[in-house]
C-alpha positions in Angstrom: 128.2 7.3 -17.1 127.3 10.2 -14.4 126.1 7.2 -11.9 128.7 4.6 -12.6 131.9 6.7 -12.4 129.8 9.7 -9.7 127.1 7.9 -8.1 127.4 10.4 -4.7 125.9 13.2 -7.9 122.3 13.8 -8.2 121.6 13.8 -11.6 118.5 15.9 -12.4 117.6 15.0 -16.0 116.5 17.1 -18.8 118.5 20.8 -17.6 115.6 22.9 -19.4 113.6 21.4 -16.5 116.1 22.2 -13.3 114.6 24.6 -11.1 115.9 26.9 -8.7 115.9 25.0 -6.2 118.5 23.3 -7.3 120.3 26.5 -6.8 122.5 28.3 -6.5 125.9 27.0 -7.3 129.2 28.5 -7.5 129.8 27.3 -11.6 127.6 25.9 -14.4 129.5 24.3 -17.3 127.9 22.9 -20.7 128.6 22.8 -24.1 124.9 22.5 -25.7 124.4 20.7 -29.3 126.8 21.5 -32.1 124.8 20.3 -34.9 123.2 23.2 -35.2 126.3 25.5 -35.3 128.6 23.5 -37.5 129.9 24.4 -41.0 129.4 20.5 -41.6 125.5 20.8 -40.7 122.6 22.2 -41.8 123.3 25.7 -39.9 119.9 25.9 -38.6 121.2 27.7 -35.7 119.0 29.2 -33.0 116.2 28.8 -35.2 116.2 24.5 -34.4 115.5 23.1 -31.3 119.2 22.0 -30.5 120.5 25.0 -30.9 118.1 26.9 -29.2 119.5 24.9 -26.1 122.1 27.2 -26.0 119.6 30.2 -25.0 118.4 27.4 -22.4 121.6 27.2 -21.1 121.9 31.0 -20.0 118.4 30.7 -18.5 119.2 27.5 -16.7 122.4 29.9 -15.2 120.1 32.6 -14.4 117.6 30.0 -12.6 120.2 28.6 -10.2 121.9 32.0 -9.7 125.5 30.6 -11.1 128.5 32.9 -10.2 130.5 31.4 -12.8 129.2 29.9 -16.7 131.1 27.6 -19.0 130.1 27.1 -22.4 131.8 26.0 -25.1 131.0 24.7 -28.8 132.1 24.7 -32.5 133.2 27.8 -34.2 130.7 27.6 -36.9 128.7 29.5 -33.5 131.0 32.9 -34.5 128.9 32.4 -38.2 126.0 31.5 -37.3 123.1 33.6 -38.7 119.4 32.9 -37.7 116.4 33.5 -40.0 116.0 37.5 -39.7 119.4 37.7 -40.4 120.9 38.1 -36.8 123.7 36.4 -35.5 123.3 33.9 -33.2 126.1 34.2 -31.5 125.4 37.6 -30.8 121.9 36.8 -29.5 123.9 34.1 -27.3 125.6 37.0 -25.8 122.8 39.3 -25.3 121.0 36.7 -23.1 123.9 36.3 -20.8 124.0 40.4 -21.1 120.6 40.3 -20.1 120.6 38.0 -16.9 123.6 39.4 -15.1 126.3 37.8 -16.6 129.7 39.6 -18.0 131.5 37.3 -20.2 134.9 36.8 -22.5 135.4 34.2 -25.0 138.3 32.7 -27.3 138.8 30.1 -29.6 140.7 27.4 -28.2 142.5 24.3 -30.1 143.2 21.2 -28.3 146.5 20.1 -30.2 147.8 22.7 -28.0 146.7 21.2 -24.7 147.9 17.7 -24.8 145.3 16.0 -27.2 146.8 14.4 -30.6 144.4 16.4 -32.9 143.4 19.6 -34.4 140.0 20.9 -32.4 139.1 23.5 -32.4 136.4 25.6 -29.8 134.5 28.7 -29.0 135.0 28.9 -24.8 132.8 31.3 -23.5 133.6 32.7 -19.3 131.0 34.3 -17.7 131.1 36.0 -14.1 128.1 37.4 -12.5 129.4 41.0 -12.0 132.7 42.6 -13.4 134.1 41.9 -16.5 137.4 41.3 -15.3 137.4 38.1 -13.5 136.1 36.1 -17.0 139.0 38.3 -19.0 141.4 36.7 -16.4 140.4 33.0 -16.6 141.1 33.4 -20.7 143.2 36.2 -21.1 147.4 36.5 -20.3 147.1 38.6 -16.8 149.7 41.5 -18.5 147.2 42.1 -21.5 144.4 42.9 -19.2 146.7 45.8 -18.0 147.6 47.3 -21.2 150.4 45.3 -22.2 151.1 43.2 -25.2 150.8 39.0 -24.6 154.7 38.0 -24.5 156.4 36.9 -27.8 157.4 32.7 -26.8 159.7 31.3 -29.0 158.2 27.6 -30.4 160.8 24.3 -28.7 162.1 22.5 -31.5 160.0 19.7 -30.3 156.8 21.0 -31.4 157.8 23.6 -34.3 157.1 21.3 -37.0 153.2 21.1 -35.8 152.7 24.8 -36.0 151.8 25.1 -39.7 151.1 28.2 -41.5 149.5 29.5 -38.0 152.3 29.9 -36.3 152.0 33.9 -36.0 148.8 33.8 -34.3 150.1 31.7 -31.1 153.2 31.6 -29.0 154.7 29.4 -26.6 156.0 29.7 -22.9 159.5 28.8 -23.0 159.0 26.3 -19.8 159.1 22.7 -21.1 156.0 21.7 -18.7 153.5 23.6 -20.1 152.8 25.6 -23.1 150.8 29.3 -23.4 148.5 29.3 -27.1 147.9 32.8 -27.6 143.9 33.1 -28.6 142.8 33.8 -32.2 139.6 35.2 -31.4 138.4 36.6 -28.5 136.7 39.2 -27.0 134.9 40.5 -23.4 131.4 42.3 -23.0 129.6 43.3 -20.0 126.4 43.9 -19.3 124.8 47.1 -20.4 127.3 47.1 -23.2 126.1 48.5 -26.3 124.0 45.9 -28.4 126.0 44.8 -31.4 129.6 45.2 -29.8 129.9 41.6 -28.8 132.9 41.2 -31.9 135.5 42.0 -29.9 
């Protein structure tokens, strides 16, 4: 698909073997295996070798010397719990923690951004320094400051496909495009205390 639609794009194979010379670049995005992860699976977690690709992801970042990370996958990754007990999504964290990154991540539905079904996805932003720019990419730019996200009243064109979630996202009153107000989400930088990755 890469070389049909991109062929100008090198592609470089398996990403657990990129090196750093293939560095650095200004973003990395991915969204590793979700079998692991899923509700629907066998919740195997870190502790299988797909889901372990996740941890591969943030070296693969730290190897090219990203600015920005990407990630994204199912929210069974929030419950995710590996053999000791830990949660994996925690872990997740801690290795981004660990190489440099800062990050902030939400919970995303794409029925709100213009696809005709209900999916929903952990996105996780991570910036190479401050906390702050990641917060901004995910975040409504007043919250960041203190404030409260704006109330948005629903159009009558789309009310009837809010359900019985409708107080946990609002809409921007402009008819082009819509504002969904996060469900979960959270920011941690590095060097923050281990365990406060919840929010």
């Amino acid at each position: 698909v890469l070389a049909h639609h991109f062929p100008e794009v090198p592609n470089h194979g398996d990403f657990t073997q990129i090196g750093e010379s293939a560095g650095p670049v200004d973003v990395l995005v991915g969204g590793t295996p979700c079998q692991s992860f899923s509700v629907a699976g066998k919740r195997a977690g870190l502790d299988s070798p797909n889901g372990n690709l996740a941890i591969e992801f943030a070296r693969l970042a730290q190897r090219l010397r990203a600015r920005w990370i990407v990630w994204e996958n199912v929210p069974g990754v929030l419950s995710s719990v590996s053999d000791d007990g830990s949660s994996d999504f925690d872990t997740f964290l801690g290795v981004l923690e660990d190489v440099g990154y800062s990050v902030a991540w939400t919970v995303l539905d794409a029925q709100y951004f213009g696809v005709p079904q209900r999916r929903r996805r952990v996105f996780v932003v991570g910036y190479s320094g401050d906390w702050r720019p990641p917060a901004a990419v995910l975040f409504d730019g007043e919250s960041l400051r203190g404030h409260s996200a704006p109330e948005y009243e629903a159009r009558e064109d789309i009310a009837g496909t809010l359900g019985g979630g409708a107080g946990e996202r609002g809409w921007s009153p402009d008819t082009d495009r819509m504002t969904f107000v996060p469900e979960v989400l959270g920011c941690v930088t590095p060097g923050a205390h281990p365990g406060s990755h919840n929010g």
